[in-house]
C-alpha positions in Angstrom: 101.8 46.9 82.3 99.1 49.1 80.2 98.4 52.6 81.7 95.6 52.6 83.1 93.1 54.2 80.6 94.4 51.8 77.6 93.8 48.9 80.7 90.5 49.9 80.8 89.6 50.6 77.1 91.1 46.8 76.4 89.2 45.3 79.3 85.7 47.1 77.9 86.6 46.1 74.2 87.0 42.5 75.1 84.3 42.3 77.5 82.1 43.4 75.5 82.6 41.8 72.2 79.9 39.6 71.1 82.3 36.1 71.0 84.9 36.8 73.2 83.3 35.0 76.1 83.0 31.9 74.5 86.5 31.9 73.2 88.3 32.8 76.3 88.1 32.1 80.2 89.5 35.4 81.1 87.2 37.5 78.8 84.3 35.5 80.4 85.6 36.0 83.8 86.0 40.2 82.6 82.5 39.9 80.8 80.7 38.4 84.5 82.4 41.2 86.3 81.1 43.9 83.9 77.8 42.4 83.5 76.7 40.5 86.1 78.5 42.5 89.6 78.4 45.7 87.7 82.0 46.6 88.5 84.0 49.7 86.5 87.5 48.6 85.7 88.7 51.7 86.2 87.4 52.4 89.7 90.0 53.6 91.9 88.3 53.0 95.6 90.6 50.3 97.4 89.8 47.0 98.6 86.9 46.5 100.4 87.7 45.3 104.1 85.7 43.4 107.1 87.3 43.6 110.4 85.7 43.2 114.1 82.9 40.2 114.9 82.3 39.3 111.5 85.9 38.2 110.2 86.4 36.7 114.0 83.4 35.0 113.0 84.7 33.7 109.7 88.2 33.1 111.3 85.7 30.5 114.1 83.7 29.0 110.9 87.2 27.3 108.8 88.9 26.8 111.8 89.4 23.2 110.8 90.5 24.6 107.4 93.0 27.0 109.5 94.4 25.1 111.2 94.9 21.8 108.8 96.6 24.8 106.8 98.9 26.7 108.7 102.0 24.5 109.1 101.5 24.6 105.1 101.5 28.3 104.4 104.8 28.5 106.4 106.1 25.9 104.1 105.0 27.4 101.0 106.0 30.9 102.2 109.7 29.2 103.1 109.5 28.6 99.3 108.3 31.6 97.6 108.7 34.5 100.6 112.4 35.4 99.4 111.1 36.3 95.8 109.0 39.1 97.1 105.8 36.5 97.3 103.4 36.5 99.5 101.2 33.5 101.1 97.1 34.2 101.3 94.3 32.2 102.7 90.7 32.7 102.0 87.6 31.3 102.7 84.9 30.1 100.1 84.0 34.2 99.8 87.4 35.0 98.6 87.5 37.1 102.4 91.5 36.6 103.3 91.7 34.8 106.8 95.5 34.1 107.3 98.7 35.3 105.6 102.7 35.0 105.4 104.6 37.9 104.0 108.4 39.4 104.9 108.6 42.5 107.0 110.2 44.2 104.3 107.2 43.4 101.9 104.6 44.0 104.6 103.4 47.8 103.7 103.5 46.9 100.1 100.9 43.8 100.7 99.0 46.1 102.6 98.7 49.0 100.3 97.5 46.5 97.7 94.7 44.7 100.3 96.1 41.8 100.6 95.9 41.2 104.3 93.2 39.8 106.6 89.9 40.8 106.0 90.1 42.1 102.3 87.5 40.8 100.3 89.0 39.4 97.1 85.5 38.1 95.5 85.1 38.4 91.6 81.7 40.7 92.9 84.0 42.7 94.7 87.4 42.9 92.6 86.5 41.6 89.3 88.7 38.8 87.5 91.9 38.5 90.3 93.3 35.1 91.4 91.9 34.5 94.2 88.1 35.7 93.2 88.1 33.8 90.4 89.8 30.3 91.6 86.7 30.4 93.6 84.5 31.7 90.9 85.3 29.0 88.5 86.1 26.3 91.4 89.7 25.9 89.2 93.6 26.2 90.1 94.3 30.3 88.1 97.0 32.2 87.2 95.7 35.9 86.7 98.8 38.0 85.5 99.3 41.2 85.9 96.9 42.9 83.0 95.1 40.2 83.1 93.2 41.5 86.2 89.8 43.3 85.7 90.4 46.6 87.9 93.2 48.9 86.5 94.8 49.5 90.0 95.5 45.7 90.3 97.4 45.3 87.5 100.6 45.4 88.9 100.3 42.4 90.7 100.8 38.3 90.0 98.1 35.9 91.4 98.5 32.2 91.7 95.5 30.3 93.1 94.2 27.0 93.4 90.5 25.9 95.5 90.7 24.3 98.6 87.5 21.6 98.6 85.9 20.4 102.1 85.3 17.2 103.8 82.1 17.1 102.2 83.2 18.0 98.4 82.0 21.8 98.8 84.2 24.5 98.4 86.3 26.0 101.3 88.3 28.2 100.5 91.1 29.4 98.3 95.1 29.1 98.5 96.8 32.3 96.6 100.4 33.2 96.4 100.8 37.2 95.2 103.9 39.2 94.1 103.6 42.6 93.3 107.2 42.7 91.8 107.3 44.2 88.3 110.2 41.6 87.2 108.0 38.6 88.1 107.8 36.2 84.8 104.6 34.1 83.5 107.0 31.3 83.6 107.6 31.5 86.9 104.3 32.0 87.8 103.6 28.9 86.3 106.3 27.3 88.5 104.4 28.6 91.8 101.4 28.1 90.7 102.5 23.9 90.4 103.5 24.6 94.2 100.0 26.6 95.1 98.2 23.5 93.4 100.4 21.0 95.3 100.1 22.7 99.2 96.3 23.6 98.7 95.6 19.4 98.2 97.8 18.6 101.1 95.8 20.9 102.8 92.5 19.5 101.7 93.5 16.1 102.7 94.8 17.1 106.1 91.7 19.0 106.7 90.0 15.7 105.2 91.4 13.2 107.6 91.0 15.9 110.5 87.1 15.5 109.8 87.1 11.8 110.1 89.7 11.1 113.0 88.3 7.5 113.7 88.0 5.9 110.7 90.3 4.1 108.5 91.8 6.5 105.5 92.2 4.9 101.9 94.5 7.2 99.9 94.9 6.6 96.1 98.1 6.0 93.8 97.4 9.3 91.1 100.0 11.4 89.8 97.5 14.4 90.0 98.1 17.0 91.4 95.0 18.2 91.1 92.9 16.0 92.8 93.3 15.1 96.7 92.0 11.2 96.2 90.7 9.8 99.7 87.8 7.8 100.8 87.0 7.7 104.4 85.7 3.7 106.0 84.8 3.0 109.6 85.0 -0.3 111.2 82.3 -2.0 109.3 83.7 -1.2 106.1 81.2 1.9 105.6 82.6 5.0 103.2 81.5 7.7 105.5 83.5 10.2 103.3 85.0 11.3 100.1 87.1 13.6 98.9 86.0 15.9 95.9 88.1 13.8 93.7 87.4 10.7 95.1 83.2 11.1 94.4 84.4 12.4 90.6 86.2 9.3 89.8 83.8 6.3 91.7 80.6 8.4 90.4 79.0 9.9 93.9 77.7 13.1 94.9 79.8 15.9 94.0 78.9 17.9 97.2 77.2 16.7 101.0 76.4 13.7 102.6 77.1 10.4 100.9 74.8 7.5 101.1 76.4 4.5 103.0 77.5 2.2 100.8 80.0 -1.0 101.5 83.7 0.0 100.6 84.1 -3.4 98.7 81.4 -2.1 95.9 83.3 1.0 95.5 86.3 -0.6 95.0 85.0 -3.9 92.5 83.7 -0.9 90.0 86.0 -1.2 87.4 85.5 2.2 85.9 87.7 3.1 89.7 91.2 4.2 90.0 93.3 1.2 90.4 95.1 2.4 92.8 92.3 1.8 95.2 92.5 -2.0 94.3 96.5 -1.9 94.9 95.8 -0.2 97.9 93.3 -2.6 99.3 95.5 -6.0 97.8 98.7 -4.7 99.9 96.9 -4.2 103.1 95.4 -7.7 102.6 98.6 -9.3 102.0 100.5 -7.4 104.7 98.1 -8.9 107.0 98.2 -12.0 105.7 102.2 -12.5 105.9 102.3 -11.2 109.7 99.7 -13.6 110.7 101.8 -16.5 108.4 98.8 -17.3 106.4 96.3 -17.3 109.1 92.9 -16.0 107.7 91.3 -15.3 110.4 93.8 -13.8 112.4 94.3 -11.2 109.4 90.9 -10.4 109.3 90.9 -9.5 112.8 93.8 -7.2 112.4 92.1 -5.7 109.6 88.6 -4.8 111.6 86.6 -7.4 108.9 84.8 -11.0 109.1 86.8 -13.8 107.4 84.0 -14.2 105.4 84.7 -10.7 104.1 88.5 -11.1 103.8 88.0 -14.3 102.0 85.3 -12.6 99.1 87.8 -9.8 99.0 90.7 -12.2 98.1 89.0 -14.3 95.6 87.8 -10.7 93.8 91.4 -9.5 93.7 92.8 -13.0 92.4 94.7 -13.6 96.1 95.4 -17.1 97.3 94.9 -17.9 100.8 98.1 -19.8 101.2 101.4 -17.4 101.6 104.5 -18.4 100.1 
């Protein structure tokens, strides 16, 4: 770790160099906080805090995002807490809301900020994990000197975004260590983790926003992207995830027009997994009512005329071996 004047001489020579901001997603990230919130790397006043009404009132407004993640944070924290690792949660403002940590580690998390209520925004901290995650609306890994203030440099972030029911940003998922030992390769290994839990808890949270309609997950090895589309009984999408509206084309964010699952699924620019999804629902149906079409289409929730057009799209016979 740099001392803390040469930390801040670097940070101002980069930031401020004509190019470096195209070139390079940190510099940019050190460039916005220089320019655009005005921060001085080398301040030295701690982490600004909210406490009282308004985090309570924060606290009331994710509640759905709390509590779709808190069985998760223990998990995670089961995982990393033994390393000297700690487990945040934010909310879309980068203001932490929950938090796992070991006794032993508790009065260094605290000393650093990193407890309910410390505002971790890029406007307030500059370039960090969790500020700019939410910044960029990207999984980060902020390491160390990396960080735009000098005091934080001490410190390992690992962050991924944590998107909404409606495609909108909700929050942030950050795991910290504040251990001077902690490697950039295993950072890299938690951060695969952080990326991992914060889609499990967007889906949770996803499917808790829709409990009475039908959820159609797809096959995708990325961990990046939580892939669900939510259809009531008329086979209506009433919902998407973020990933889900990037790959079929809607709205990135809000309310999406109502459209029949059936043209979402026949685009052929659409995961496939959506298809094999749709063709092995259809055909367990089909073998537990032995071939019967119209008894599969009432256990499915469609018409038979439906189940039938749906067959014939996806190359299905109507007679079951």
């Amino acid at each position: 770790m740099a001392s803390g004047s040469r930390h801040v001489d670097h940070v101002l020579g980069i930031a401020t160099h004509p190019g470096a901001a195209a070139k390079s997603r940190l510099a940019a990230s050190w460039r916005r906080s220089l320019d655009h919130h005005g921060l001085d790397p080398g301040q030295r006043d701690g982490v600004h805090r909210i406490a009282g009404e308004e985090l309570a009132y924060r606290k009331e407004r994710s509640e759905g995002m709390i509590r779709a993640a808190s069985p998760k944070l223990d998990a995670l924290f089961q995982l990393v807490g033994s390393s000297g690792c700690g487990v945040l949660l934010t909310d879309a403002d980068g203001v932490v809301l929950d938090f796992r940590t070991a006794d032993g580690d508790r009065s260094t998390f605290e000393s650093w900020g990193l407890i309910p209520g410390s505002d971790w925004s890029e406007a307030s901290e500059g370039t960090n994990g969790i500020g700019t995650c939410i910044a960029e609306g990207r999984r980060v890994i902020i390491h160390r000197d990396e960080h735009f203030h000098a005091r934080n440099t001490g410190m390992s972030c690992m962050d991924a975004p944590i998107f909404g029911a409606q495609g909108e940003l909700i929050g942030s998922l950050d795991v910290s260590s504040a251990r001077a030992d902690q490697t950039e390769a295993f950072n890299h290994l938690i951060g695969a983790m952080v990326s991992q839990t914060a889609r499990q808890i967007e889906t949770d949270n996803f499917r808790g926003a829709f409990p009475n309609t039908r959820i159609i997950v797809a096959n995708t090895d990325d961990s990046e992207a939580a892939m669900l589309l939510a259809v009531d009984q008329d086979d209506i999408v009433l919902g998407a995830t973020r990933g889900a509206r990037k790959a079929f084309r809607l709205a990135p964010s809000g309310a999406i027009a109502p459209m029949a699952a059936s043209d979402i699924f026949g685009r052929e620019d659409g995961p496939t997994g959506f298809e094999k999804a749709e063709r092995a629902a259809m055909k367990r149906a089909l073998i537990r009512a032995n071939g019967n079409i119209s008894e599969a289409a009432r256990s499915l929730g469609i018409g038979r005329a439906t189940l039938y057009r749906r067959m014939k799209r996806l190359g299905m016979s109507t007679k079951q071996d």
